[in-house]
C-alpha positions in Angstrom: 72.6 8.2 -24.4 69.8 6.1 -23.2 69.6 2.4 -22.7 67.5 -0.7 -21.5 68.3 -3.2 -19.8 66.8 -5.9 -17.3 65.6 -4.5 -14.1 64.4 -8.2 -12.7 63.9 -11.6 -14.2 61.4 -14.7 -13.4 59.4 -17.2 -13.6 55.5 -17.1 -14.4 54.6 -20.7 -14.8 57.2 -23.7 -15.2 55.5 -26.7 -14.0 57.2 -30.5 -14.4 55.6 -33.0 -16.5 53.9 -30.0 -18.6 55.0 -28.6 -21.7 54.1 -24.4 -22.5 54.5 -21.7 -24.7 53.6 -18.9 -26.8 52.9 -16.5 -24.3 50.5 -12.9 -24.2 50.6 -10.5 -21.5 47.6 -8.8 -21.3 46.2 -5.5 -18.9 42.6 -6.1 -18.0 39.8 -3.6 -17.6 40.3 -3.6 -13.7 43.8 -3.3 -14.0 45.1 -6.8 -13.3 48.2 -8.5 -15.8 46.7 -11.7 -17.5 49.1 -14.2 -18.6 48.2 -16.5 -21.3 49.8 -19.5 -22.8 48.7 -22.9 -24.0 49.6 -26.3 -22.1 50.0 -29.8 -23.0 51.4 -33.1 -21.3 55.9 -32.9 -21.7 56.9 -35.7 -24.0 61.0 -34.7 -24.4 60.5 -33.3 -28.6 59.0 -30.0 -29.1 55.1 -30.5 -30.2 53.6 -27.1 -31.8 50.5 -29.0 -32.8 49.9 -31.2 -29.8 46.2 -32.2 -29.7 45.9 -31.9 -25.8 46.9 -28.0 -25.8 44.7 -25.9 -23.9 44.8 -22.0 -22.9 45.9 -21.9 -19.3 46.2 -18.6 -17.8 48.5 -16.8 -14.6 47.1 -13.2 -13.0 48.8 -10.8 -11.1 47.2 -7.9 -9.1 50.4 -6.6 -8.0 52.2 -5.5 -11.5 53.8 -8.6 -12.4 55.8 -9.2 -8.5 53.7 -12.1 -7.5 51.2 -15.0 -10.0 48.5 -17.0 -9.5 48.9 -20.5 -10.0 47.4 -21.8 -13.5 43.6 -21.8 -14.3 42.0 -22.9 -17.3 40.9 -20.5 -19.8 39.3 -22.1 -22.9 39.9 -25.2 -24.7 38.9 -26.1 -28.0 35.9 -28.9 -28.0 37.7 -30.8 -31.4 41.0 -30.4 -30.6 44.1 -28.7 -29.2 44.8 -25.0 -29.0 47.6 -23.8 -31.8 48.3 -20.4 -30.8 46.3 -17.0 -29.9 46.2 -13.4 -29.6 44.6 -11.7 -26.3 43.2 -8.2 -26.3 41.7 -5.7 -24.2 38.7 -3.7 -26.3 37.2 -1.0 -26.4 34.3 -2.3 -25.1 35.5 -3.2 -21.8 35.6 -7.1 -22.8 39.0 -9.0 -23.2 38.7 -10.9 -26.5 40.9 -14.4 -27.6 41.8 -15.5 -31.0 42.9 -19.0 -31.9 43.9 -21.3 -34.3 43.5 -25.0 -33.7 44.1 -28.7 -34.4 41.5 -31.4 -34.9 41.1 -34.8 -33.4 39.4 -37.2 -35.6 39.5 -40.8 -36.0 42.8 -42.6 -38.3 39.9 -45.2 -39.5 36.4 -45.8 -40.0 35.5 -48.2 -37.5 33.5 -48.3 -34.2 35.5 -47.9 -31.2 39.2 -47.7 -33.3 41.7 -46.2 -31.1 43.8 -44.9 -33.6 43.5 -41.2 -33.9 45.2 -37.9 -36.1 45.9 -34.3 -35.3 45.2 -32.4 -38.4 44.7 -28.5 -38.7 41.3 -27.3 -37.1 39.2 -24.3 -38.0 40.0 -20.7 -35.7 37.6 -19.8 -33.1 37.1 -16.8 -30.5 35.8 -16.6 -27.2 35.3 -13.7 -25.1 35.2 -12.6 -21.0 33.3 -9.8 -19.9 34.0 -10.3 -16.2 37.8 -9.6 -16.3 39.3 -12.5 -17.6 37.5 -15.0 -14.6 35.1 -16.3 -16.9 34.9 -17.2 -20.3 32.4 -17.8 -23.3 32.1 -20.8 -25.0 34.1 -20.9 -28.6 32.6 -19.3 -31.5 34.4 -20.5 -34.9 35.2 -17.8 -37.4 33.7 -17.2 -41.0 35.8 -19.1 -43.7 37.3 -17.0 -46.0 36.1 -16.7 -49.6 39.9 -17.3 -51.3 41.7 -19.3 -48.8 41.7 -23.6 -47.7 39.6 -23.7 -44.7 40.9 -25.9 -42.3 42.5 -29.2 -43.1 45.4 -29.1 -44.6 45.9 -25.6 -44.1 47.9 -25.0 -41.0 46.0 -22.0 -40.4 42.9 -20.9 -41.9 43.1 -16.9 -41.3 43.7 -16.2 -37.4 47.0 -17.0 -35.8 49.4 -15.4 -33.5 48.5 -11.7 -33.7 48.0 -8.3 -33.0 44.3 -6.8 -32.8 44.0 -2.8 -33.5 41.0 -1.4 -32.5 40.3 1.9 -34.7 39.4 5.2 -33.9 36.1 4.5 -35.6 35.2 1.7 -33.8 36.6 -1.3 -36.2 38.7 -4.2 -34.9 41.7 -5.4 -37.4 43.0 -8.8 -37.1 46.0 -10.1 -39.6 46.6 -13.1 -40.3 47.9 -15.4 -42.7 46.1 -17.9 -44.8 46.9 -20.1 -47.9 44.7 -20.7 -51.5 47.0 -23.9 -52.2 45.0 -27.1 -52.1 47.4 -28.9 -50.0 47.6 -26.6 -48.0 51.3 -25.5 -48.3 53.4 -22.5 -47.8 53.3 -19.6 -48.8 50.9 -18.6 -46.6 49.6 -14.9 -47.6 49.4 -12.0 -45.2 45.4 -11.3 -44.7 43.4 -9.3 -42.5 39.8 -9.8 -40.9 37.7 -7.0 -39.9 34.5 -6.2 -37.6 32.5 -3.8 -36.9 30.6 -5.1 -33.9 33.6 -5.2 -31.7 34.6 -9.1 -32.6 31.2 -10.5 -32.8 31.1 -10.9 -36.3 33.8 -10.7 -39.1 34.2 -9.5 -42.7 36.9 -10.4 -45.2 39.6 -7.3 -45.6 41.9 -9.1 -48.2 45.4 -9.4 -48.8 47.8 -7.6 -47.5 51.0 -9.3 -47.8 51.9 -11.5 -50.6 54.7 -13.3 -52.7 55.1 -16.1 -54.8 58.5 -17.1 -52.4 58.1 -15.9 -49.1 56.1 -17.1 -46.8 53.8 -14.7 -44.3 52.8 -15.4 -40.5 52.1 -14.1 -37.0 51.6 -10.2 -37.7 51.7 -7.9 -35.2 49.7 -4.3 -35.8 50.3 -0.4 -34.9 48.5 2.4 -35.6 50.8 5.5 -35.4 50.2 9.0 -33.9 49.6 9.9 -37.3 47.6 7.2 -38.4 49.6 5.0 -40.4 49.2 1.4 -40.1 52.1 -0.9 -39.1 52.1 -4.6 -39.6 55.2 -6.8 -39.1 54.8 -10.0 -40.4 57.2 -13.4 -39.6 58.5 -13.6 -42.9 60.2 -17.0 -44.1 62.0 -15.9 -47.4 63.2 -19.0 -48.2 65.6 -19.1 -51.6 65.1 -15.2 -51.4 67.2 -15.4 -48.1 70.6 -15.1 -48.5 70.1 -12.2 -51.7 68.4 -10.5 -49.0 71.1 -11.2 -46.3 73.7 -9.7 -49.2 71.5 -6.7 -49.7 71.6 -6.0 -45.9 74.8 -6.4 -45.5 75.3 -8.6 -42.2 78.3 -10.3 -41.8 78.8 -11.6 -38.6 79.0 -15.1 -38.3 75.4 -15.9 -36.7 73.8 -14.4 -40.1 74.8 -17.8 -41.5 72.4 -19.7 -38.8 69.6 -20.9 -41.0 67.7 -19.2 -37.7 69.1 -16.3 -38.8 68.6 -16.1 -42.8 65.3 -17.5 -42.7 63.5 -15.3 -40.2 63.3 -11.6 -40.4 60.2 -9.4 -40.0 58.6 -8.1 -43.5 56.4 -4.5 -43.0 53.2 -3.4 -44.8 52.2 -0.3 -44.0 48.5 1.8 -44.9 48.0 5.2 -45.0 44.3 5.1 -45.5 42.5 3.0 -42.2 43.6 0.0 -43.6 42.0 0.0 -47.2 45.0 -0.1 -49.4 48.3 -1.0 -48.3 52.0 -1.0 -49.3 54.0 -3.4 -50.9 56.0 -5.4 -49.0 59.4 -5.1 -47.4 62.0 -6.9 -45.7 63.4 -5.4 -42.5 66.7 -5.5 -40.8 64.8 -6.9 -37.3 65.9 -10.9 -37.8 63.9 -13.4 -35.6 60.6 -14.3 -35.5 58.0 -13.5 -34.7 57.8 -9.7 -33.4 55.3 -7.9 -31.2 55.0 -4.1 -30.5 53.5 -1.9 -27.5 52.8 1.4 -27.9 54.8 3.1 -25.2 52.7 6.1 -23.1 54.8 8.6 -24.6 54.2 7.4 -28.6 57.3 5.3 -28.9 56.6 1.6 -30.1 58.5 -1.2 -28.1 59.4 -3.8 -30.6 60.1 -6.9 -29.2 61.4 -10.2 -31.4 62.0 -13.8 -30.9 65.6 -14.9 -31.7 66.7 -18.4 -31.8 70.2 -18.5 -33.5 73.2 -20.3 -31.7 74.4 -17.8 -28.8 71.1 -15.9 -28.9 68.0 -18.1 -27.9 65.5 -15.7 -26.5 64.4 -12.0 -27.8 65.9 -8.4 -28.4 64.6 -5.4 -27.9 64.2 -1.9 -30.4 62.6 1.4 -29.5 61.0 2.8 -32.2 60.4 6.4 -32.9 56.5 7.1 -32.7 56.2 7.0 -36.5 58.8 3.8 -36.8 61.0 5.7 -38.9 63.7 4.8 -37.7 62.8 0.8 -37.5 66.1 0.0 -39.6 68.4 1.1 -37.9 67.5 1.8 -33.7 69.7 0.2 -31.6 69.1 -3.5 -30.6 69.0 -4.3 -26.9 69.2 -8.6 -26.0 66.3 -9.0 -23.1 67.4 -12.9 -23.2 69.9 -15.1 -24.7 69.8 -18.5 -22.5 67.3 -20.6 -24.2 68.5 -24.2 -24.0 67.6 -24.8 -28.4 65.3 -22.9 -30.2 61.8 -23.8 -28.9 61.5 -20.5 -26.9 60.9 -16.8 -27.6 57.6 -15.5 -28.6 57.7 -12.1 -26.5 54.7 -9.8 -25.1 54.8 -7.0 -23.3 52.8 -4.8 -21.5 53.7 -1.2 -19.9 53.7 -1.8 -15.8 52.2 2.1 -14.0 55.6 3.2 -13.4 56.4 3.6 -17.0 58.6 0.0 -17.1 57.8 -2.9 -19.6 57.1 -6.2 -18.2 57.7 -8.8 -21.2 56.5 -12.2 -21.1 58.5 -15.1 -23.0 58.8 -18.6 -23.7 61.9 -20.5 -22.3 63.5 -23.7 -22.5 64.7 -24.1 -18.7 67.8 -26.3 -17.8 65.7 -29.1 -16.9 64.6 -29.5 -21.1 61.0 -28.4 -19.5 59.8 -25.4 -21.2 57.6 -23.0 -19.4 56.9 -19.3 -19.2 59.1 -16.2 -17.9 59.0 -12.4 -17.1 61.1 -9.9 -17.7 60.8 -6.2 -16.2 62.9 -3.8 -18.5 63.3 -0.4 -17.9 65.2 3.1 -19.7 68.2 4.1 -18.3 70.8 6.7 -18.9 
């Protein structure tokens, strides 16, 4: 039988005094691996929402064995950089996704120094040169049955997949909230364009329950055109009936890490226009990202962050994702020093390997950015 394992492991970016995560690994149109992450100043407690995060990126020309040093990619003019998605299109441009936070004065006075992060509104910004320059941040359209902006962490664009269609459309997920304040549930949601990302329409709901929460999708279109989309799903009090259901046992299904954070599919078998009900899956973790392999098999990776496993696995999918249940589960990384790591991206290296970028909490309590080069073996 076949296996994966770890080839070689390293570092991209781990720098002291900064704090980074939430990585993508993206192949450019000249062939290059482009690195992103967001960056902010180390203060010792995890900060998701720190006002001073910017996207920083790390090339390599060589397939993944040697980085640049950091370089700045965007930053947002109000605020601090939440998370992203990074994608090559069709067009030969590399497009980037992000939700934000906002800076804006704690009281109304001249020259207060008192100041609050709050949720910000999602923006995009785009390079036509490769990934060495960058435009200058376009804000998405609200949408028409969701809180834009403050209080709602995220206002439809997070974390994500892109899937560019056969007939030239772009589909982003997302997640999104209608509740005043702002709180979870989010939704599932999708936004699409037809002018490859220059403009974007409302496509609805996709994913939706009056328990579980919804969050950082990731999106596959199949050989035979269905439509995958694994959402982070937080079940909450639906958690442990579901753990039952499943049927785990072992003793890290009792981590809260572990009950609370599973991937939940939709699928569509019609370009995206209607879509299934909901699902939970057996992949626990959050949240989950998949590559479509060169010879149609999908390469699911997913953040874990239970006691003894603080990292990702691994599960190779049929090309169809039949067979998402119950594929064997390879760890890629367990050594996270506490849960503020994970977060996986891959990309397929020339030689028919995976290079996966992570988040990891090093030693030193400094978090930073690593590589991973798995390969099939057997």
């Amino acid at each position: 039988a076949m296996s994966w394992r770890v080839s070689n492991r390293f570092t991209i970016y781990h720098e002291r005094g900064m704090y980074a995560l939430s990585p993508t690994v993206t192949r450019t149109p000249a062939g290059d691996l482009l690195v992103t992450f967001q960056r902010a100043p180390y203060s010792r407690h995890p900060h998701h929402e720190h006002p001073l995060f910017d996207v920083i990126a790390c090339r390599s020309s060589d397939e993944g064995q040697t980085w640049s040093g950091p370089h700045l990619v965007t930053s947002d003019p109000r605020g601090g950089v939440m998370d992203r998605g990074v994608h090559a299109l069709p067009d030969g441009s590399l497009f980037l996704h992000a939700s934000c936070n906002e800076l804006v004065p704690a009281e109304d006075t001249a020259h207060g120094n008192r100041w609050i992060s709050r949720p910000g509104k999602p923006f995009w910004v785009r390079s036509t040169d490769d990934g060495h320059t960058w435009s200058d941040p376009v804000r998405f359209p609200p949408l028409p049955d969701a809180v834009w902006g403050a209080p709602a962490q995220h206002s439809g664009v997070s974390r994500s997949g892109l899937l560019a269609m056969p007939d030239g459309r772009l589909l982003l997920p997302s997640k999104a909230t209608d509740k005043p304040d702002g709180t979870f549930p989010c939704f599932g949601m999708l936004r699409v364009s037809h002018d490859m990302g220059q403009t974007w329409d409302y496509g609805g709901r996709i994913a939706e329950d009056a328990i579980a929460h919804f969050s950082e999708p990731t999106i596959h279109r199949t050989p035979r055109g269905r439509i995958l989309v694994l959402f982070r799903c937080h079940p909450g009090a639906l958690g442990q009936d579901i753990l039952r259901r499943q049927g785990f046992d072992q003793p890290a299904a009792q981590d809260p890490q572990f009950v609370g954070r599973f991937l939940a599919l939709v699928h569509s078998d019609d370009e995206g226009k209607t879509w299934s009900d909901w699902r939970p899956t057996m992949v626990h973790g959050s949240p989950g990202h998949m590559l479509g392999l060169k010879d149609g098999r999908i390469f699911l990776t997913v953040g874990t962050r239970w006691e003894g496993q603080r990292g990702y696995i691994l599960r190779v999918l049929d090309p169809e994702g039949t067979y998402l249940d119950t594929a064997p589960e390879w760890i890629i990384a367990a050594d996270g020093n506490s849960p503020d790591c994970g977060y996986p991206w891959s990309v397929q290296l020339n030689d028919g390997r995976v290079l996966v970028a992570f988040w990891h909490h090093y030693p030193d309590d400094h978090r930073g950015i690593a590589g991973a080069i798995v390969e099939e073996v057997g």
